[in-house]
Structure formats: C-alpha cells, structure tokens
N, C-alpha and C positions, 0 to 999 in steps of 0.2 A: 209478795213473792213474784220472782218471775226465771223462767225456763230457757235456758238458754240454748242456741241449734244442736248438742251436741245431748241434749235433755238435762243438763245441772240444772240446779234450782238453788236460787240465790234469793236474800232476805233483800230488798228494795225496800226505800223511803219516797211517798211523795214531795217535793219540793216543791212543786207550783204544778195548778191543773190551770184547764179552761177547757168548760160540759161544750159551751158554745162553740170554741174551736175544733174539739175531741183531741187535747194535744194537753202531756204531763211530760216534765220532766222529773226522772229520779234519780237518787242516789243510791248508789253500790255500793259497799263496803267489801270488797275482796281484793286481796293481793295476787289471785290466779290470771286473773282480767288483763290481758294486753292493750295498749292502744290498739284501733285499727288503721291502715296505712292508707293514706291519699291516692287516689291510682288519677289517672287519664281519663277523660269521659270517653276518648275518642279512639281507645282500646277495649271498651267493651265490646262485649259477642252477645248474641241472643244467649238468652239460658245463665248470663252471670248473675249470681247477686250482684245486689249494689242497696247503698244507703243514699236517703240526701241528707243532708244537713245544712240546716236554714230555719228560717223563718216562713210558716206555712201561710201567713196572711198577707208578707209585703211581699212574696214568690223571692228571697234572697235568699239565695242556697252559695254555699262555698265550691266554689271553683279552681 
C-alpha cells in the first residue's frame, strides 16, 4: 500500500528492491494517476516540492 499527498491509498506492487541501497521501485495500477510534469531546476523557490529522478548510486538524475 502506499498514501498519496492528498491521503489516497493505493495498492502498490514491489518490482525491484535493494535493503543495501534503501531504494524500490513500484508498480501502480490506477487510472486516476497523472504523469508529473518536468519543470526547471532553476525556477525553484525555497518551500517547493520537488522529486529527483535518477539513479541514487551513479548520482544520474534527469535534467
């Protein structure tokens, strides 16, 4: 299960873990689920979210 900002609670699948990294990818299964949209790193403010998305051991994150 996992809770999403808004408090849903959706059924999640593990697809791949690693204990030694602390890093799982899972699968969703909902059609309420939007993408989320790429922004600018260089328009963030203090106080925004933000996601990375990458690779936690070779530091490749999408740009």
């Amino acid at each position: 299960m996992l809770t999403t900002k808004n408090n849903k609670t959706l059924s999640a699948k593990v697809v791949a873990k690693s204990k030694e990294q602390n890093v799982a990818l899972l699968f969703v299964a909902d059609k309420t689920l939007k993408p989320i949209s790429l922004g600018n790193s260089s328009a963030v403010k203090n106080g925004d979210d933000i996601f990375a998305i990458g690779d936690p051991v070779l530091g490749l994150t999408l740009r």
